[in-house]
One Martini backbone bead per residue (centre of mass of N, CA, C, O) as a GRO file, in nm:
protein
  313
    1UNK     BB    1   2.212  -3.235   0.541
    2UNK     BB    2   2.267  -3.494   0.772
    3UNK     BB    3   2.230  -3.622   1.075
    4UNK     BB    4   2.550  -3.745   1.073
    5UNK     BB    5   2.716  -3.449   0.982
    6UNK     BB    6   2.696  -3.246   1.222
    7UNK     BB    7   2.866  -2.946   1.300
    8UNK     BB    8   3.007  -2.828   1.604
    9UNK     BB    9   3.350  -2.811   1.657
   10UNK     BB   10   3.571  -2.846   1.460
   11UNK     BB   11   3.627  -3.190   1.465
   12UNK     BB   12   3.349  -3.258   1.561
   13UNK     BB   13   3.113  -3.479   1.573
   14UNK     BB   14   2.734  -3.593   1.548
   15UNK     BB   15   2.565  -3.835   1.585
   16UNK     BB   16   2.246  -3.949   1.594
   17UNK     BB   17   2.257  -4.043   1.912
   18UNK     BB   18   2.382  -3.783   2.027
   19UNK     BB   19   2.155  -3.598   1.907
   20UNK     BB   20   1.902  -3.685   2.040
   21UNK     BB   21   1.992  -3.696   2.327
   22UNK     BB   22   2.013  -3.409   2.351
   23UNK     BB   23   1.766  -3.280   2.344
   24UNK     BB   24   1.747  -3.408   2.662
   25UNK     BB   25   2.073  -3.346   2.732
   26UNK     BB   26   2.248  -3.073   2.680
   27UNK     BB   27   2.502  -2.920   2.656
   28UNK     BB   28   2.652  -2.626   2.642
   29UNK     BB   29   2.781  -2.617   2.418
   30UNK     BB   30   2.560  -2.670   2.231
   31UNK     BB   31   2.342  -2.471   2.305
   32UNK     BB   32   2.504  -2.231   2.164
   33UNK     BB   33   2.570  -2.351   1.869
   34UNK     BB   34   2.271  -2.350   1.818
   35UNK     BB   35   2.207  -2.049   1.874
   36UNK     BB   36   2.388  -1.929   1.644
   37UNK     BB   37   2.267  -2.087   1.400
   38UNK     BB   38   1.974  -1.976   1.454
   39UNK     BB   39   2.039  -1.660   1.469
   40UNK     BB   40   2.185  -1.695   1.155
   41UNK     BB   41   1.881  -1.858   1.019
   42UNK     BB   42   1.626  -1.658   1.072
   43UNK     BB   43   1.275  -1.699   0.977
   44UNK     BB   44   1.030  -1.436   0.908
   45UNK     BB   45   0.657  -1.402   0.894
   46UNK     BB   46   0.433  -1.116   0.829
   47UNK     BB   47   0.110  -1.137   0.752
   48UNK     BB   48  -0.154  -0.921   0.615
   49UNK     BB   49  -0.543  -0.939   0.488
   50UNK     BB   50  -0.738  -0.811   0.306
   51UNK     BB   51  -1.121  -0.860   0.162
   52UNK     BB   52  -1.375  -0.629  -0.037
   53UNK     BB   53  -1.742  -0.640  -0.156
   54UNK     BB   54  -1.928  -0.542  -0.388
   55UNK     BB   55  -2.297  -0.576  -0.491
   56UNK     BB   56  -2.565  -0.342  -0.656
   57UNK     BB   57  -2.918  -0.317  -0.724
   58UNK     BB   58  -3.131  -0.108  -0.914
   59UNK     BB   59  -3.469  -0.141  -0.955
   60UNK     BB   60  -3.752   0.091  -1.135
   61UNK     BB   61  -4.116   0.178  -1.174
   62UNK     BB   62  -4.259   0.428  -1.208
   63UNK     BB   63  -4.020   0.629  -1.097
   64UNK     BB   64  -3.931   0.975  -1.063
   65UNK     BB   65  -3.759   0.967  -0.820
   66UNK     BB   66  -3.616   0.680  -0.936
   67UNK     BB   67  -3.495   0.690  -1.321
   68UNK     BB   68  -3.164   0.542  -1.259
   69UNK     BB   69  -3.066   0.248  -1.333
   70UNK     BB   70  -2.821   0.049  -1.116
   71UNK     BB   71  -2.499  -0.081  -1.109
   72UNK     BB   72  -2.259  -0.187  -0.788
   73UNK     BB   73  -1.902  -0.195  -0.761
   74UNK     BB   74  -1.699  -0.339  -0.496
   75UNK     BB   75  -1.299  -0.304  -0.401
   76UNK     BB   76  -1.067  -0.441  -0.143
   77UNK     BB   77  -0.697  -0.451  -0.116
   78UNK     BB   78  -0.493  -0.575   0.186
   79UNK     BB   79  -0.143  -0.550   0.223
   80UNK     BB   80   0.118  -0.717   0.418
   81UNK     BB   81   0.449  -0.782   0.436
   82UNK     BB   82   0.681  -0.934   0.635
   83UNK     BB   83   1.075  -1.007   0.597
   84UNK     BB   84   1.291  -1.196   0.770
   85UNK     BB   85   1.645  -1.221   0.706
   86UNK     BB   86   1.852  -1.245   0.917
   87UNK     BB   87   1.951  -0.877   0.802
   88UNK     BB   88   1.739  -0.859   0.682
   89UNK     BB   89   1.430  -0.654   0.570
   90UNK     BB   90   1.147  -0.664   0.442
   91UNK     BB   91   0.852  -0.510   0.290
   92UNK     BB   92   0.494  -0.481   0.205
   93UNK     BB   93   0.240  -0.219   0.070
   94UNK     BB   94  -0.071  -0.317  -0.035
   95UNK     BB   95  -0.333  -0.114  -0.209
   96UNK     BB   96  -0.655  -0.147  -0.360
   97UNK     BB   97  -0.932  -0.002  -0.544
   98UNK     BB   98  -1.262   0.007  -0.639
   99UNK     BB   99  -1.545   0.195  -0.821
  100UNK     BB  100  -1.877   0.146  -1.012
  101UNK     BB  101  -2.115   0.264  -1.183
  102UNK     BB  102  -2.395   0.161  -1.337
  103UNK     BB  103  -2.625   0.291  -1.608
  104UNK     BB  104  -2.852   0.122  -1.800
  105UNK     BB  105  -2.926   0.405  -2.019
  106UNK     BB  106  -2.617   0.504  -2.009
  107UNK     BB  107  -2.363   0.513  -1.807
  108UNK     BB  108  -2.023   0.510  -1.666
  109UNK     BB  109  -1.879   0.567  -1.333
  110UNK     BB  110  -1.598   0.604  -1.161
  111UNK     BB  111  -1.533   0.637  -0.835
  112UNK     BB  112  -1.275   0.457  -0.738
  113UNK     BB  113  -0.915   0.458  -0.756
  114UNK     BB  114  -0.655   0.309  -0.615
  115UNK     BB  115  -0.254   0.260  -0.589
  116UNK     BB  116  -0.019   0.116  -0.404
  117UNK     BB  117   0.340   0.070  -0.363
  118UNK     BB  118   0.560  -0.063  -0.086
  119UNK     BB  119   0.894  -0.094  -0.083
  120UNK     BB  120   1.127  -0.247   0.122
  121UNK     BB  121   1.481  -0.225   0.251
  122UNK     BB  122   1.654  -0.360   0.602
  123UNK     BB  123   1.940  -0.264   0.823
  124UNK     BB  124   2.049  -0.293   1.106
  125UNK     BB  125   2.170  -0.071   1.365
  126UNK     BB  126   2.028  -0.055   1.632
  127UNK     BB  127   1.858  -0.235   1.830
  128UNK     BB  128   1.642  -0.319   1.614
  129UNK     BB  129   1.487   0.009   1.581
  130UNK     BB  130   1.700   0.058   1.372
  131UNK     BB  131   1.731   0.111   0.986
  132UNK     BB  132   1.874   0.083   0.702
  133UNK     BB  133   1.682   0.230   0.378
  134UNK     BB  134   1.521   0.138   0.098
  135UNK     BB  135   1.275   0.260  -0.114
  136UNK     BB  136   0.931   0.217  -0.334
  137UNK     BB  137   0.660   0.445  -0.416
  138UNK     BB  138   0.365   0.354  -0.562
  139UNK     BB  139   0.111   0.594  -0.732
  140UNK     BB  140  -0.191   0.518  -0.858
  141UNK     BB  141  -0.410   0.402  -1.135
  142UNK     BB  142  -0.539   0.081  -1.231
  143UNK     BB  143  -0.751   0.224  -1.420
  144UNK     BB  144  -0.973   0.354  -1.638
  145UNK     BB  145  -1.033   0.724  -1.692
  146UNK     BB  146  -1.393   0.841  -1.816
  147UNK     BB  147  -1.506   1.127  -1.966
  148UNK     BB  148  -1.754   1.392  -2.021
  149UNK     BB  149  -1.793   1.623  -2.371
  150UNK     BB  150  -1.857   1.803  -2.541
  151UNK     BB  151  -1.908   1.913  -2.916
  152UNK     BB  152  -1.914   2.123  -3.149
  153UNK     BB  153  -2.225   1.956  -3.175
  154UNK     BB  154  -2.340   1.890  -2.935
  155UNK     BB  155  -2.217   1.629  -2.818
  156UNK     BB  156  -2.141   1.385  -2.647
  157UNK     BB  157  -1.839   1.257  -2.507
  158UNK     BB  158  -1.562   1.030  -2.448
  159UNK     BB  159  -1.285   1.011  -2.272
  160UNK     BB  160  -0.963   1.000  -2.155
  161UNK     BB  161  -0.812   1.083  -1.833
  162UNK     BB  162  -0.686   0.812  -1.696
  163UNK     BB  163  -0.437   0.571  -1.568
  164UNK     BB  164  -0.195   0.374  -1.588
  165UNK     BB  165   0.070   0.603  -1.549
  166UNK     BB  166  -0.199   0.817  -1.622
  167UNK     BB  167  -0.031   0.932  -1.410
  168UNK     BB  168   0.239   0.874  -1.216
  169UNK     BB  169   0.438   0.776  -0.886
  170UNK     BB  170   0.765   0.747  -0.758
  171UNK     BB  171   0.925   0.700  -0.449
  172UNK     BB  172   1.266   0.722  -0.378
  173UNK     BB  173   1.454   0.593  -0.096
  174UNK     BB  174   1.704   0.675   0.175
  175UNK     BB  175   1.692   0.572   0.528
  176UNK     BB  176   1.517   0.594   0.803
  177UNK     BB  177   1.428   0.324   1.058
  178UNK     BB  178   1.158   0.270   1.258
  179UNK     BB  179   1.041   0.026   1.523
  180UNK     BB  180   0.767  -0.022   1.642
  181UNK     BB  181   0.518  -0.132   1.784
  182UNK     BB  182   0.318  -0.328   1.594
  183UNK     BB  183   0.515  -0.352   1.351
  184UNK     BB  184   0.547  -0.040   1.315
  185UNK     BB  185   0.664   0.193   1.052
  186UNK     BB  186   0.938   0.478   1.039
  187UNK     BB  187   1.008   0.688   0.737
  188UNK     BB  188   1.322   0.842   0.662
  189UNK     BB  189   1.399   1.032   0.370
  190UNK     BB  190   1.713   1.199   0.299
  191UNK     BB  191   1.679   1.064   0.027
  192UNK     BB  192   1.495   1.167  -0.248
  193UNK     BB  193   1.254   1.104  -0.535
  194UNK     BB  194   0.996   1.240  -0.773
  195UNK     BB  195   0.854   1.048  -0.982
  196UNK     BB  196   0.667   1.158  -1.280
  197UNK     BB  197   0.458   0.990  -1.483
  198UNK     BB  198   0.345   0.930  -1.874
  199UNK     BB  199   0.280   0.642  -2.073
  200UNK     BB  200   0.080   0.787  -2.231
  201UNK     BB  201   0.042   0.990  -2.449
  202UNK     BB  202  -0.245   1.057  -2.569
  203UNK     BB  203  -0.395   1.201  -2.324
  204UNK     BB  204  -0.337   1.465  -2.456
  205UNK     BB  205  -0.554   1.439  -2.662
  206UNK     BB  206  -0.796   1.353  -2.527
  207UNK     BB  207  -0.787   1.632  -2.310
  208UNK     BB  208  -0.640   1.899  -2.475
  209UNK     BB  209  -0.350   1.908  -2.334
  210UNK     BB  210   0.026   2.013  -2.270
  211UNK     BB  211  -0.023   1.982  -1.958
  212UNK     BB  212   0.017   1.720  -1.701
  213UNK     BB  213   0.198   1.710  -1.370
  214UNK     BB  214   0.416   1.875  -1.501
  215UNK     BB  215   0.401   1.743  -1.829
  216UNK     BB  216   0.492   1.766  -2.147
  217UNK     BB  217   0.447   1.692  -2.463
  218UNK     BB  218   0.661   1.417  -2.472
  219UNK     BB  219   0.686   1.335  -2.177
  220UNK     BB  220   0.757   1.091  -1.957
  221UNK     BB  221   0.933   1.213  -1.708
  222UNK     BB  222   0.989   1.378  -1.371
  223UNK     BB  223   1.202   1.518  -1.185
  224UNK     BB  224   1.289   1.538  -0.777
  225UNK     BB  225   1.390   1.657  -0.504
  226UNK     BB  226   1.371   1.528  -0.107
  227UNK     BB  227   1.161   1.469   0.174
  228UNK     BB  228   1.056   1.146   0.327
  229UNK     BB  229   0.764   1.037   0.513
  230UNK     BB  230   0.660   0.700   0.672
  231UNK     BB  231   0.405   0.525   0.740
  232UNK     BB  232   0.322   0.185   0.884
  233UNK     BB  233   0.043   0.023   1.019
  234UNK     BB  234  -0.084  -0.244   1.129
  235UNK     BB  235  -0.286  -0.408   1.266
  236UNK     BB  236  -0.464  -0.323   1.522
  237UNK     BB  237  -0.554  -0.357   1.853
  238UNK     BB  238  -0.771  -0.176   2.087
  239UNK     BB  239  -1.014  -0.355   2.118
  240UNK     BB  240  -1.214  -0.633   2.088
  241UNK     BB  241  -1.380  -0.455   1.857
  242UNK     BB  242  -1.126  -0.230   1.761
  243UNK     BB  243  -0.967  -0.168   1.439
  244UNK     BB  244  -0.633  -0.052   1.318
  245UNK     BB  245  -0.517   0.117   1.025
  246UNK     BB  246  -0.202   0.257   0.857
  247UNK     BB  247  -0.105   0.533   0.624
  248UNK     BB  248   0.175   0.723   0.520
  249UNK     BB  249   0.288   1.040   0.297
  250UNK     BB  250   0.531   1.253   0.273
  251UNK     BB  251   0.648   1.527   0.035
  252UNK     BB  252   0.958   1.730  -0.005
  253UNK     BB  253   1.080   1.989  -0.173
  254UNK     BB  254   1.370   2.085  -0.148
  255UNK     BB  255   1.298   2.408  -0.287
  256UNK     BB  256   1.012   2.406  -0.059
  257UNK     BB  257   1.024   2.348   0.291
  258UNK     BB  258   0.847   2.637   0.345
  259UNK     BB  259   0.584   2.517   0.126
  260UNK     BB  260   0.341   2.317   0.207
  261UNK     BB  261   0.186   2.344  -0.080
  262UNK     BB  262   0.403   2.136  -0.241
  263UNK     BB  263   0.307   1.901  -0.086
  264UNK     BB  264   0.298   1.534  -0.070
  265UNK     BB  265  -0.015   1.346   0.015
  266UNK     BB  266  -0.093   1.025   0.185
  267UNK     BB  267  -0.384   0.884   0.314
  268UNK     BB  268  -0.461   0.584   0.506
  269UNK     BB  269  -0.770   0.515   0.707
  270UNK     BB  270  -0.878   0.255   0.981
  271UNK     BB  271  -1.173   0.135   1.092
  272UNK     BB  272  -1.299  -0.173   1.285
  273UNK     BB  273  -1.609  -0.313   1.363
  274UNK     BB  274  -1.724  -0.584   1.555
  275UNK     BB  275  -2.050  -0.735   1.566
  276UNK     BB  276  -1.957  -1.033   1.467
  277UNK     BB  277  -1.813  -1.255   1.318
  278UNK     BB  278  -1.893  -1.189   1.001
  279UNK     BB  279  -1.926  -0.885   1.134
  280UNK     BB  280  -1.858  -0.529   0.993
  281UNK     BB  281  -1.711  -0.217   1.028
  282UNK     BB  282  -1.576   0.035   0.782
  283UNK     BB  283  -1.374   0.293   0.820
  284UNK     BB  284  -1.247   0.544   0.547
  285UNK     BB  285  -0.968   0.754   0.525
  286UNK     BB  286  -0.879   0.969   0.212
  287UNK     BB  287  -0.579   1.215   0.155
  288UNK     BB  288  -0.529   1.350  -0.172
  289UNK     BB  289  -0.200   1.535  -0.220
  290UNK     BB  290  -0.125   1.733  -0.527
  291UNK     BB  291  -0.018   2.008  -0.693
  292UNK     BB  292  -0.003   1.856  -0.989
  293UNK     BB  293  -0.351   1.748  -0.983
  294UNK     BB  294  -0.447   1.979  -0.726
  295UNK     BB  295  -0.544   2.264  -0.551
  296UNK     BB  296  -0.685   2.019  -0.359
  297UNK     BB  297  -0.783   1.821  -0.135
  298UNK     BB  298  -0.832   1.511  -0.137
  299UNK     BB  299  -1.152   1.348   0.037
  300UNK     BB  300  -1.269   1.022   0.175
  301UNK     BB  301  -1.552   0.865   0.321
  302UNK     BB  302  -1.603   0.530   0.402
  303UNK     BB  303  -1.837   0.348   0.467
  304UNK     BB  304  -1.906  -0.044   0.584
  305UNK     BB  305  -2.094  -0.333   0.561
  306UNK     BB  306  -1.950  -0.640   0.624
  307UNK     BB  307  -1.942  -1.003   0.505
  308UNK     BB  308  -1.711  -1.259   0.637
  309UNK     BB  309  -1.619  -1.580   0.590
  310UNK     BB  310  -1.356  -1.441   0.698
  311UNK     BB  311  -1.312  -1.287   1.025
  312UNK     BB  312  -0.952  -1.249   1.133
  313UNK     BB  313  -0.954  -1.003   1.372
   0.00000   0.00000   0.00000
C-alpha cells in the first residue's frame, strides 16, 4: 500500500502532505488509529546464541607414563529463539554438543554427545503473563555412538550401541505457560505423551539385546501419557562478570505419579564468568534420568576456559 492510499476511519483518506505533517503534530484521533495498528501488527524477535569449540592434540616420545597420544575434539551449539507475532508467540530452545578423543594407536571414543530440541506454539491468556501452548521436546544423540566387546574368539570387536532416534524420546505437550522475568518460561503440560522411538532398527543386532528403552525388536516406537513441566531460562545477567541459563524437563508417567524413580529427567545449567573481553570461564552441568535407559542417573560437569572472538555476554 502506498503512502498516498493510507486509510485512517471510515472513508476518510490522508494525502502524502497531511500525513508527513501529522508526524509533527498528530491529531488525537490519528493517535489511536496508529497506535490500534501498530498493536494490532507488533513483530517481536528476540535471539540468544552462543558457540564453542575446542580442539587439542598431545604428543610424546619415550614416556611411560603418558604411552596413549590422542587428538580432542570438542563444540557445544546453544540457540534461544522467541518470536511474537500479533497474539501467537513461538519458542525454540536448541543444545547440541559432541566431543570425541582419538587414540592414535588404537580407537576412538565419544565423550559428550546430546541433542535437545524443544518448540512450543503460544496463546496469550490473561495479562500475556500466562498462555495456553502446545509444545514438542525431542531429545536424543544427533551422532552414532560404537563400543567394544570381545568375541567368542577374544577378539576386539566395535559395534554400534545407539545413533541419532535410535533410541530417541519425544515429549508432545499442550498446557499452561507462565512468562517470568528474563523472558524465562515455564510450562506445565497437563495432557503429556512420551514418545520413545528406535529408528535404526539393526541396532538390536548390534547390541545382541531383543529389548531397549522399553521397545522390543520389531517395534519402532512406544507411548505413554503423563504430566510434563519444563522450565527454559535464557542467559540471565546476575552481576557484571557473571552470567546464567538453564533448561529443565520432568516427566511424570500418568499411572506412577507417585513414584518418583519412573520419572524422567533432563537438565542443563551453566554459569559463565567473564575475565576479560575475549576470555570467559563456564560450568556447566548436565542432569539426564530416564529409568528405560540408566537405572541412575547420568550427571555431568564441564568446566571450560574459552576465548570468543564475539564474547556477546
Amino acid at each position: 500500500m502506498s503512502i498516498d492510499t493510507i486509510a485512517l476511519s471510515g472513508s476518510e483518506w490522508l494525502s502524502k502532505e497531511n500525513w508527513i505533517r501529522s508526524f509533527y503534530q498528530p491529531e488525537d484521533s490519528i493517535r489511536l488509529i496508529d497506535a490500534k495498528i501498530l498493536a494490532h501488527r507488533t513483530f517481536d524477535w528476540l535471539l540468544y546464541y552462543d558457540f564453542y569449540t575446542t580442539l587439542t592434540a598431545f604428543h610424546s616420545l619415550n614416556n611411560d607414563d603418558q604411552p596413549n597420544n590422542n587428538l580432542f575434539f570438542y563444540y557445544n551449539v546453544d540457540i534461544k529463539n522467541k518470536i511474537t507475532y500479533r497474539n501467537f508467540t513461538w519458542d525454540l530452545y536448541l543444545f547440541n554438543d559432541y566431543g570425541v578423543k582419538h587414540f592414535f594407536d588404537s580407537i576412538t571414543i565419544k565423550t559428550q554427545d546430546q541433542l535437545t530440541i524443544k518448540n512450543s506454539v503460544g496463546y496469550p491468556l490473561y495479562k500475556r503473563k500466562y498462555s495456553f501452548t502446545i509444545s514438542a521436546n525431542t531429545q536424543t544423540k544427533l551422532w552414532k555412538t560404537h563400543q567394544l566387546r570381545t568375541n567368542d574368539r577374544g577378539i576386539q570387536e566395535r559395534f554400534l550401541y545407539d545413533g541419532f532416534m535410535s533410541p530417541g524420546t519425544i515429549y508432545y505437550a499442550g498446557g499452561i505457560s507462565y512468562y517470568a522475568s528474563g523472558n524465562a518460561v515455564v510450562m506445565f503440560g497437563l495432557g503429556s505423551s512420551k514418545v520413545t522411538k528406535i529408528r535404526k532398527q539393526s541396532i538390536f543386532e548390534e547390541r545382541n539385546e531383543t529389548e531397549i528403552s522399553g521397545l522390543k525388536k520389531g517395534e519402532y516406537k512406544r507411548s505413554e501419557f503423563g504430566l510434563t513441566c519444563t522450565a527454559t531460562v535464557p542467559l540471565q545477567k546476575l552481576s557484571r562478570i557473571i552470567h546464567w541459563e538453564y533448561f529443565c524437563n520432568v516427566y511424570a508417567p500418568i499411572n506412577s505419579l507417585k513414584e518418583i524413580k519412573k520419572y524422567t529427567v533432563a537438565v542443563n545449567n551453566v554459569f559463565h564468568v567473564v575475565l576479560l573481553k575475549y576470555v570467559r570461564i563456564s560450568w556447566r552441568t548436565k542432569i539426564d534420568y530416564n529409568p528405560l535407559q540408566n537405572e541412575k542417573a547420568i550427571i555431568e560437569n564441564q568446566i571450560s576456559l574459552g576465548f570468543y572472538l564475539s564474547n556477546h555476554l
